[in-house]
N, C-alpha and C positions, 0 to 999 in steps of 0.2 A: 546591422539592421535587425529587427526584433519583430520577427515573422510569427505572425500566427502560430506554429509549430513550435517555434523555441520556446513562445509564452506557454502551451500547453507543457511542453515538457517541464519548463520551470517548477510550474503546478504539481505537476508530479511530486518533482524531488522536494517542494515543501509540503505535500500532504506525504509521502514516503519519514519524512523526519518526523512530523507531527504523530502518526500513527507509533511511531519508536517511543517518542517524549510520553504520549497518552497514558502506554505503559507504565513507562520509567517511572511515571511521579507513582503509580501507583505500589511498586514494587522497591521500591530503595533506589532506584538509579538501574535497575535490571529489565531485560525482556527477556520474554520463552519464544524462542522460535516454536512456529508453529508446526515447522514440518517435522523434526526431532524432535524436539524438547529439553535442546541444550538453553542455558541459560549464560548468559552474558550481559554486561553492560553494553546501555543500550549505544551508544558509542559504537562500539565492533559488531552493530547486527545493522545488518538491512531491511528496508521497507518492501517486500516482497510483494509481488503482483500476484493474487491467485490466477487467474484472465491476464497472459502476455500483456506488457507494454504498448505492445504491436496495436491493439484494438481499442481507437482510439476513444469508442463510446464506455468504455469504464478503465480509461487509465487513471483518471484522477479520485475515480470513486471511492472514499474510504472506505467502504466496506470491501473493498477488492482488493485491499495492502493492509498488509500484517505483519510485527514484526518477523524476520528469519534471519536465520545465521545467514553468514556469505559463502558457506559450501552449500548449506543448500537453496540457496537463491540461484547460485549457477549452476547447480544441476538443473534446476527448475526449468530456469530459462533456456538448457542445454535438451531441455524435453526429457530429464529421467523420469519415468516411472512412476517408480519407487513414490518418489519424493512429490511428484504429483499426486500420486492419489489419497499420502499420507494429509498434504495440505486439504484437498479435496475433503477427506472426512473429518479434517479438526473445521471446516469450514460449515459442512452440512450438521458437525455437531453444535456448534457455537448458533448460527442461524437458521437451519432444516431446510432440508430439501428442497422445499421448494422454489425458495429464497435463491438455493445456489443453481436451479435450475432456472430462473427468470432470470440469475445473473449469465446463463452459459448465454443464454438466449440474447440476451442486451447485445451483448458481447457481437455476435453477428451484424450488429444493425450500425448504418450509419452513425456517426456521432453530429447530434448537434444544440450540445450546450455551449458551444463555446463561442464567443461573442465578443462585444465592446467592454462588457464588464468582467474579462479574465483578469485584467488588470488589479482591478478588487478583488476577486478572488484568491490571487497571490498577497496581497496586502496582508487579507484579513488570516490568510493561513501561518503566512509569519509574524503576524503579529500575536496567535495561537498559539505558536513555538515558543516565542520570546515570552511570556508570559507562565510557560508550564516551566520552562529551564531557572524561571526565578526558585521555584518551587523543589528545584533540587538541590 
């Protein structure tokens, strides 16, 4: 049965790829994690949450997922640090402050975009994928 929740999460993992592919076309097939700045194919990187998973009003947000490696994705989400606040300022560099403070803020609040049309919303994000993966 495909509950409300799993369609959200589905959404997820196709803007998590999409956010990878975004890159990748632009960089040869690579991503820069954002919390190091190791680079890899986008392949072996993760779509990193800067805003936990957990909070369901900006899980699917892309501005809130960017490529990162998978150590630091699981420190992330393991609450290091470190590797928080590094995301935190490539985050407030890329968008400013105040952006990533209405996103801290979002983040608190109930979520309620999600509807009858998540179903399109997953369409249209793989079919966003499928279309950048031509490209590589």
């Amino acid at each position: 049965m495909n509950t409300l929740r799993k369609r959200v999460d589905d959404l997820a993992v196709a803007m998590q790829k999409l956010v990878r592919l975004k890159e990748a076309v632009q960089n040869d097939g690579y991503c820069k994690c954002v919390s190091c700045g190791i680079v890899k194919h986008w392949k072996k990187m993760d779509g990193g949450h800067y805003i936990s998973r957990n909070h369901q009003s900006t899980k699917v947000l892309e501005e809130n997922i960017h490529p990162q490696c998978k150590g630091c994705n699981l420190k992330s989400g393991k609450g290091d640090t470190l590797v928080n606040i590094d995301y935190r300022n490539w985050m407030i560099e890329f968008y400013g402050k105040e952006f990533v403070e209405e996103l801290e803020i979002l983040a608190r609040k109930p979520a309620d975009h999600f509807g009858p049309d998540i179903e399109d919303q997953i369409k249209e994000v793989k079919a966003k994928c499928k279309e950048l993966q031509k490209l590589l």
